[in-house]
FIMAR-189513 format. One record per atom (N, C-alpha, C): x, y negated, z; atom name; residue number from 1. Coordinates in steps of 0.02 Angstrom, whole numbers. Last residue first. Example, Ala and Ser with C-alpha at 12.3 -4.5 7.8 and 13.67 -1.06 7.14 Angstrom:
2
+--------+--------+--------+------+-----+
:      x :      y :      z : atom :  nr :
+--------+--------+--------+------+-----+
:    642 :    112 :    354 :    N :   2 :
:    684 :     53 :    357 :   CA :   2 :
:    645 :     -2 :    394 :    C :   2 :
:    660 :    284 :    390 :    N :   1 :
:    615 :    225 :    390 :   CA :   1 :
:    660 :    165 :    390 :    C :   1 :
+--------+--------+--------+------+-----+
This chain:
42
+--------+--------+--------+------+-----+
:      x :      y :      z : atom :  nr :
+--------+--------+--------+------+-----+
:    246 :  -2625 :  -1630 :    N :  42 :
:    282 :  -2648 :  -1593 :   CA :  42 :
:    318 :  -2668 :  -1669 :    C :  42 :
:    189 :  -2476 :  -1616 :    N :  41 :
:    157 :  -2542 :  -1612 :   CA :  41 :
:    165 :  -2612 :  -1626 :    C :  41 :
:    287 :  -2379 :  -1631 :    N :  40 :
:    263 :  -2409 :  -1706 :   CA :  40 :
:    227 :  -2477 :  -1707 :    C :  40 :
:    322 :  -2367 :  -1525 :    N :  39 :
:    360 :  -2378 :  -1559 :   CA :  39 :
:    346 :  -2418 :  -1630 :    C :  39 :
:    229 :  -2314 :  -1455 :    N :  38 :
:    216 :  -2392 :  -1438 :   CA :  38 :
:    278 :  -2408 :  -1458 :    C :  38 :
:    209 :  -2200 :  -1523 :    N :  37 :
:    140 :  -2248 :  -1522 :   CA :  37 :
:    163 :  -2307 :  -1515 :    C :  37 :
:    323 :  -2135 :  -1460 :    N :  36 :
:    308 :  -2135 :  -1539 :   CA :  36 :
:    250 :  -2193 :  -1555 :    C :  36 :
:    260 :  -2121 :  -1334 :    N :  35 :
:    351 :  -2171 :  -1357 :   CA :  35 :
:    350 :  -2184 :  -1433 :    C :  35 :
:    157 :  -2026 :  -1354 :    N :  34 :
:    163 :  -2088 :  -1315 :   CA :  34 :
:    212 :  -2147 :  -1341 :    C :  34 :
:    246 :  -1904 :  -1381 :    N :  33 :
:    191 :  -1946 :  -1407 :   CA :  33 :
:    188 :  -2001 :  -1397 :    C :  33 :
:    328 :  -1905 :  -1257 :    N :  32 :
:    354 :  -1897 :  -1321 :   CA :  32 :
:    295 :  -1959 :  -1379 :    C :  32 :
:    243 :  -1864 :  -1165 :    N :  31 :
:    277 :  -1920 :  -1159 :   CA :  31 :
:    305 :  -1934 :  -1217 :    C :  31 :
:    184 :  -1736 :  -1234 :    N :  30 :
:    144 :  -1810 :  -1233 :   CA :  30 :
:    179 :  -1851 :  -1224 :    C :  30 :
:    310 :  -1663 :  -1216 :    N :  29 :
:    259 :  -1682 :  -1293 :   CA :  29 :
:    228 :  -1729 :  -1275 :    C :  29 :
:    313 :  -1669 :  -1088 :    N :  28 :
:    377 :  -1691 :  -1137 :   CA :  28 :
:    335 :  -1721 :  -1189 :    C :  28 :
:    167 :  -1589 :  -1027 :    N :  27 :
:    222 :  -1651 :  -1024 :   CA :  27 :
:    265 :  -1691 :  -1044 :    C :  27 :
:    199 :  -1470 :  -1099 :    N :  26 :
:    170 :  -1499 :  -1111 :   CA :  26 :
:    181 :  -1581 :  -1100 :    C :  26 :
:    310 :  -1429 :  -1017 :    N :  25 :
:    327 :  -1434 :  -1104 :   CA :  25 :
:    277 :  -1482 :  -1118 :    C :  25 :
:    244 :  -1424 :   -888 :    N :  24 :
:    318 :  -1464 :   -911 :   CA :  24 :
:    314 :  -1480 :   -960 :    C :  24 :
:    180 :  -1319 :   -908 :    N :  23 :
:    130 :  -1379 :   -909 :   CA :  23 :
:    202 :  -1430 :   -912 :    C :  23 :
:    250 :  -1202 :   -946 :    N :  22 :
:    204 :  -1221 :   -987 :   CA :  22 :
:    196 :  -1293 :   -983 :    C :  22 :
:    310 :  -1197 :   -817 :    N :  21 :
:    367 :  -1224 :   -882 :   CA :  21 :
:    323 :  -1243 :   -918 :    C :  21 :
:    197 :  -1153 :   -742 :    N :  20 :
:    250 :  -1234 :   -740 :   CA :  20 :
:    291 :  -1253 :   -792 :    C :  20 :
:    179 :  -1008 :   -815 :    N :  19 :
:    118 :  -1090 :   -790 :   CA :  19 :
:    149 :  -1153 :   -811 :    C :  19 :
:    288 :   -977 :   -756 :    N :  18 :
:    279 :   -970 :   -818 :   CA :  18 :
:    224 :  -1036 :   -821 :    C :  18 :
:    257 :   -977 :   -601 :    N :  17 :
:    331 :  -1016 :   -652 :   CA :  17 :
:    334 :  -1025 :   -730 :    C :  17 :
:    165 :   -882 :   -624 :    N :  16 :
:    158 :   -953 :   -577 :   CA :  16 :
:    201 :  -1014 :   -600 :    C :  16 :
:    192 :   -782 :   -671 :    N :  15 :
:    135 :   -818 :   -681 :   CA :  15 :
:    153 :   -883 :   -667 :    C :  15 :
:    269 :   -747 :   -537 :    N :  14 :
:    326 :   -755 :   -610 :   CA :  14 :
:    262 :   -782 :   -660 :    C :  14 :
:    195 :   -727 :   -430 :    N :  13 :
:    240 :   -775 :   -422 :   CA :  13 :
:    270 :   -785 :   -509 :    C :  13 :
:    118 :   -617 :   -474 :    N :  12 :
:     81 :   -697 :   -473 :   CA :  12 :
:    127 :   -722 :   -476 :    C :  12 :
:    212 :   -522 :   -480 :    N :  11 :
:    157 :   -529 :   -525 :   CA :  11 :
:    155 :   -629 :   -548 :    C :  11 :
:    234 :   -515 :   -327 :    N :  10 :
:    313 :   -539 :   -362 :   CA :  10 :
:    259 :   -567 :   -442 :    C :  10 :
:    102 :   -473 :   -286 :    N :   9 :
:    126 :   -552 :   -233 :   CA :   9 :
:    192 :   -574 :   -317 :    C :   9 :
:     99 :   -356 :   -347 :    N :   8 :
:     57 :   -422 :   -381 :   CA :   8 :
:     89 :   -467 :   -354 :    C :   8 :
:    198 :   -287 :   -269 :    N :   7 :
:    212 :   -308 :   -355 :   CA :   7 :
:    157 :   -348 :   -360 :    C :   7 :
:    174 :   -285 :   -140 :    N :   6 :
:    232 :   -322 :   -152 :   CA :   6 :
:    211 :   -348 :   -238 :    C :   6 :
:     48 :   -225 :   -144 :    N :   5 :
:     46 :   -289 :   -128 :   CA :   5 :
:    104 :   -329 :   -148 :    C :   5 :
:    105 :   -103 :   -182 :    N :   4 :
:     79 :   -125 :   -239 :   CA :   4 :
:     48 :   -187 :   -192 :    C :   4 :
:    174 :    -63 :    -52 :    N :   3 :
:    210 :    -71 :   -141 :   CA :   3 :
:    169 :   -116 :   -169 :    C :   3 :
:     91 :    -61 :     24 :    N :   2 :
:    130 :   -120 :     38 :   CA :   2 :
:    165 :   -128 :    -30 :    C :   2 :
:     41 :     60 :      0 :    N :   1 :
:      0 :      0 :      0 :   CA :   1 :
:     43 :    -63 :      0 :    C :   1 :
+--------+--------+--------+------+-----+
Protein backbone atom coordinates (compact mmCIF):
# COMPACT_ATOMS: atom_id res chain seq x y z
CA UNK A 1 0.00 0.00 0.00
CA UNK A 2 2.61 2.40 0.76
CA UNK A 3 4.20 1.42 -2.83
CA UNK A 4 1.59 2.51 -4.78
CA UNK A 5 0.92 5.79 -2.56
CA UNK A 6 4.63 6.44 -3.04
CA UNK A 7 4.25 6.17 -7.10
CA UNK A 8 1.13 8.45 -7.62
CA UNK A 9 2.52 11.04 -4.67
CA UNK A 10 6.27 10.79 -7.24
CA UNK A 11 3.14 10.59 -10.50
CA UNK A 12 1.62 13.94 -9.46
CA UNK A 13 4.81 15.49 -8.44
CA UNK A 14 6.51 15.09 -12.20
CA UNK A 15 2.70 16.36 -13.62
CA UNK A 16 3.16 19.07 -11.53
CA UNK A 17 6.62 20.31 -13.03
CA UNK A 18 5.57 19.41 -16.36
CA UNK A 19 2.36 21.79 -15.81
CA UNK A 20 4.99 24.68 -14.79
CA UNK A 21 7.34 24.47 -17.65
CA UNK A 22 4.07 24.42 -19.75
CA UNK A 23 2.60 27.59 -18.17
CA UNK A 24 6.36 29.28 -18.22
CA UNK A 25 6.53 28.67 -22.09
CA UNK A 26 3.40 29.98 -22.22
CA UNK A 27 4.43 33.02 -20.48
CA UNK A 28 7.53 33.81 -22.75
CA UNK A 29 5.17 33.64 -25.86
CA UNK A 30 2.87 36.21 -24.66
CA UNK A 31 5.54 38.41 -23.19
CA UNK A 32 7.08 37.94 -26.41
CA UNK A 33 3.81 38.91 -28.14
CA UNK A 34 3.26 41.75 -26.31
CA UNK A 35 7.03 43.41 -27.15
CA UNK A 36 6.15 42.69 -30.78
CA UNK A 37 2.79 44.95 -30.44
CA UNK A 38 4.32 47.83 -28.76
CA UNK A 39 7.20 47.57 -31.17
CA UNK A 40 5.26 48.18 -34.13
CA UNK A 41 3.14 50.83 -32.23
CA UNK A 42 5.64 52.95 -31.86
Amino acid sequence: MKRLALLSLLSLLVLNLSACNTLSGIGKDLKKGGEAIERAAK
